[in-house]
N, C-alpha and C positions, 0 to 999 in steps of 0.2 A: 043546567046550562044558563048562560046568560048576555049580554052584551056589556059593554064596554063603551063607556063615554067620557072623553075630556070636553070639556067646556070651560074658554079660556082657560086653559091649563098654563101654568109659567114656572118655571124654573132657573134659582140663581144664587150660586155659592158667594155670596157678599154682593161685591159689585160687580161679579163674573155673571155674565149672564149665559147661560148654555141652551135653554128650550126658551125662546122668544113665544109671546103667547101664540097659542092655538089653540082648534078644536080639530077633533076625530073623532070617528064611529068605530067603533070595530064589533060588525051584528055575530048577533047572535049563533052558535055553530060552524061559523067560519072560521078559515085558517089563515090567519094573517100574517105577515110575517113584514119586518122591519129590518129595512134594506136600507144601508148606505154606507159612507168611508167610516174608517175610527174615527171617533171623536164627533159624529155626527148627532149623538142624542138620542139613538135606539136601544143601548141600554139603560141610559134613565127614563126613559117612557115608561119600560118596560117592568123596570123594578119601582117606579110609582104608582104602577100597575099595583103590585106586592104589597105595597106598603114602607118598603125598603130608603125611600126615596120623600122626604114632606116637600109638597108643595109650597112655590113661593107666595102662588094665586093661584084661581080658579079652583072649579072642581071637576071631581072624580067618581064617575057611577058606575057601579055593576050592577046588574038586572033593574035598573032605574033607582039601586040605592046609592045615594049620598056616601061614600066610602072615603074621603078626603081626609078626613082624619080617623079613622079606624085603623085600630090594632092589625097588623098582619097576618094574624089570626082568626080576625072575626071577619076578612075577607070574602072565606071562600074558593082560594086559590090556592094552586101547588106549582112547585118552581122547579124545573131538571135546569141543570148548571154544567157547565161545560167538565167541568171535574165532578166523576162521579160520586164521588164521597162514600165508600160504601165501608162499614165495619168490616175489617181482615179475619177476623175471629168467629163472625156469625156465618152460618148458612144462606144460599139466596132467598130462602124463606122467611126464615128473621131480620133480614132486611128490608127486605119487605113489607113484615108486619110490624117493622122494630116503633115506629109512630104511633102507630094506632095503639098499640102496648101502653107505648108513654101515656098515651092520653085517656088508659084505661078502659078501654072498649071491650066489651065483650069474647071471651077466650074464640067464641064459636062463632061469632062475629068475624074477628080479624081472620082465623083461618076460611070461611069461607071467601073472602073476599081476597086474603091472599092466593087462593085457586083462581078463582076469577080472571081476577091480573095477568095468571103466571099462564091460562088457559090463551088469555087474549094475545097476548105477546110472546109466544112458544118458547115459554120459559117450566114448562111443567116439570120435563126433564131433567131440568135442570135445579130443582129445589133445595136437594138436598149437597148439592158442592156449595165451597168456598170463594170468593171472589178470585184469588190466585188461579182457578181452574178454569176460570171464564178467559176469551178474549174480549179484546176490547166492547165489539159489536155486541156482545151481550152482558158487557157491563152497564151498558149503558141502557139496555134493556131493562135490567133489573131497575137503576137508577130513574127511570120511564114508570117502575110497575110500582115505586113508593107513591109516585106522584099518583097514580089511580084508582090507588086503595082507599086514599082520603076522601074520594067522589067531591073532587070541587065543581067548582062552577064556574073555572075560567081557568087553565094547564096555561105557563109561561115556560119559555123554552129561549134561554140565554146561549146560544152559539153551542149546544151541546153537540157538535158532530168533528169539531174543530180538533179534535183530539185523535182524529182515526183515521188513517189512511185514506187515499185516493177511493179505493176498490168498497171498501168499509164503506167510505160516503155514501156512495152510490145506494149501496144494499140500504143501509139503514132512512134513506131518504124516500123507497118504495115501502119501508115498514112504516114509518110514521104517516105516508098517504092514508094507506093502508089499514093504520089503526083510527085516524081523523074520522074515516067513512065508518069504519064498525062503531066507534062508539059516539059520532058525532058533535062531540064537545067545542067550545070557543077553545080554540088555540091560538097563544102572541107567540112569534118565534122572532128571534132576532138572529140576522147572520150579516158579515158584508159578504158573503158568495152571491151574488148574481143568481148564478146557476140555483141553487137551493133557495132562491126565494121565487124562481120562475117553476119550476118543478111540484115545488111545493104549496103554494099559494093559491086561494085564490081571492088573495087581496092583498096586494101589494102596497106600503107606504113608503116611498123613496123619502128621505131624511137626507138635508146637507144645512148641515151649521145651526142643529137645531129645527130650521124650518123643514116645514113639508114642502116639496118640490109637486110627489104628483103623488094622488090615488088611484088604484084600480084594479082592472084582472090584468093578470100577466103578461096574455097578447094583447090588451089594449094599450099597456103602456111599450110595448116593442114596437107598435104597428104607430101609433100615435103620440109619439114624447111631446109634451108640451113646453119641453129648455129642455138647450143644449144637453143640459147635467143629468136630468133621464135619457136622456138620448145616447149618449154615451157611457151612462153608469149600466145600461140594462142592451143584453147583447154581446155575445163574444164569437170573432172578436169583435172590439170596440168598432163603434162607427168611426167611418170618414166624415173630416167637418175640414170646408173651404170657406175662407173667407176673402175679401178685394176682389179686383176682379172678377175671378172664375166667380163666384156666388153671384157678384151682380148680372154675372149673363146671364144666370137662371134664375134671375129676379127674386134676390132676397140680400139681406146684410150678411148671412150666413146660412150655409147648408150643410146637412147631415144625409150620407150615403151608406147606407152598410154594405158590410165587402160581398153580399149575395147578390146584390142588383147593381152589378155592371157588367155588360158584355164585351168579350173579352176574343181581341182574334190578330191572328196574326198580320192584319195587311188593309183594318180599314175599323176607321174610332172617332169619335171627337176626341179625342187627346193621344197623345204620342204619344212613349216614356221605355225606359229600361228596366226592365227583368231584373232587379238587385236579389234577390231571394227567393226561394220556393221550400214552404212543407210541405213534406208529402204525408198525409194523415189516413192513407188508406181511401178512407170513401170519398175523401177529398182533398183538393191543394190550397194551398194559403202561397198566393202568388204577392208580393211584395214590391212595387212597380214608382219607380223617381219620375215624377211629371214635371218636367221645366214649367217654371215659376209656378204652380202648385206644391209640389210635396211627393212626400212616399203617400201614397195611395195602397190599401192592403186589399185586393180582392179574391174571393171567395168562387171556388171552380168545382164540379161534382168530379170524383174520380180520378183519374192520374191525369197530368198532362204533359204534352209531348213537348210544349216549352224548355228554356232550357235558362241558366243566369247568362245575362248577357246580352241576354233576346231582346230587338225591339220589338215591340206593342203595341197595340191601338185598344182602347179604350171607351168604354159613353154608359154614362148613369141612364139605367133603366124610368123614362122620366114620370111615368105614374108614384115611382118610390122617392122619388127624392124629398125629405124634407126641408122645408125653410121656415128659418127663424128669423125675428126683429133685435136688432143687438139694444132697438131704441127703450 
């Protein structure tokens, strides 16, 4: 294992500039993961991570070595890709061990480490099928169990879950917790899901235009966004944000509410407004509500509600929660 250090890191395709400089830590054993829209610079971090990527400036350390210009190779690192790339023809075992082959390693070597793998990520049963016999969720397992055969010292994880179902997600997003703590490796994951980088994480880098917006643990950056664009990037749904008037009453150029901290009743509010929509999500409603001279407002209700479209409303930001920002 190791950690992970930019120090004035820059990156820029001629006079394009895409990663404006920075620095970041990513320690040792943790699961980090790189959050933000396309185009944001989380997968070139991530593959200069690799070596996939040369720097325009600064440098790049793993375990405090200098790796800035080192071979992709002499890294230390292994990379799962959102496409699993796996031979059709080999078994999940010689994919497995199909690297470690290449690079000549010992016969009794790669097989025991191919058990290993296949022990850690309940692939054991599964050794002697074809990739065609797998679904998705354990293709991608397998494509998991090449990267742990190599025993790097820092696992990169480019949007690999982006391929598989809703339900799949889910599953395989308690596996990879789940495998972080048994074998406790540095892990960089990149996704723009929100959700998979709160779930998963527990260090969060919000990225927008290249810069770092905010670092942190996952509830410190929901509880706490320091701009707008964590505030509303992290969270679903999105926060409510007022700005003119309504914010200057509550003393700021602009404020963020998320739809769980407003109270909500039929007959008495700081703000007025109509019922335009309701989900009904089971454990709970996503009420949809038009505030004259604010906006559609979305808030957030446990359980079914007796509301109805149409209904007027009364409304008031729960005021311990409300955040305000400086537009200055």
């Amino acid at each position: 294992m190791a950690d992970v250090r930019f120090t004035r890191f820059r990156k820029a395709y001629g006079a394009a500039e895409v990663i404006p400089e920075l620095d970041l830590h990513i320690p040792d054993g943790s699961f980090t993961v790189l959050v933000g829209p396309s185009g944001c610079g989380k997968s070139t971090l991530l593959r200069s991570i690799a070596g996939l990527e040369e720097a325009s400036s600064g440098k790049i350390e793993i375990g405090g070595e200098d790796v800035t210009h080192s071979d992709p190779s002499d890294r230390g690192v292994a990379m799962v890709f959102q496409s699993y790339a796996l031979y059709p023809h080999m078994t999940v075992r010689d994919n497995i061990g199909f690297g470690l082959k290449l690079a000549g390693i010992d016969k009794a070597e790669v097989a025991k480490r191919v058990e290993e793998a296949a022990s850690v990520l309940q692939l054991t049963h599964l050794l002697e099928r074809k990739p065609k016999a797998l679904s998705g969720g354990q293709r991608q397992r397998v494509a998991i169990g090449r990267a742990i055969v190599r025993q790097p010292r820092v696992f990169l994880f480019d949007e690999p879950l982006s391929n598989l179902d809703a339900s799949l997600r889910g599953q395989m997003r308690v596996e990879l917790a789940d495998l972080h703590a048994r074998i406790g490796a540095t892990m960089v994951y990149v996704t723009h899901d929100q959700v998979e980088a709160m779930t998963l994480a527990d260090q969060i880098v919000v990225l927008n235009g290249g810069r770092i917006e905010q670092v942190g643990a996952p509830m410190e950056l929901y509880r706490n966004p320091k701009t707008p664009f964590v505030a509303g990037f992290i969270g679903s749904p999105t926060m409510n944000f007022l700005e003119g008037d309504a914010a200057r009453a509550l003393g700021a150029d602009k404020i963020g509410i998320r739809p769980e901290h407003f109270d909500l009743s039929p007959d008495h509010g700081q703000w007025t407004g109509e019922l335009r929509h309701i989900e009904h999500l089971g454990s709970e409603s996503l009420c949809y509500v038009d505030v004259p001279l604010i906006g559609q407002l979305v808030v957030k209700t446990e359980g079914e509600t007796t509301l109805h479209r149409g209904s007027v409303v009364h409304l008031s930001p729960k005021p311990d929660q409300i955040h305000r920002f400086s537009l200055r």
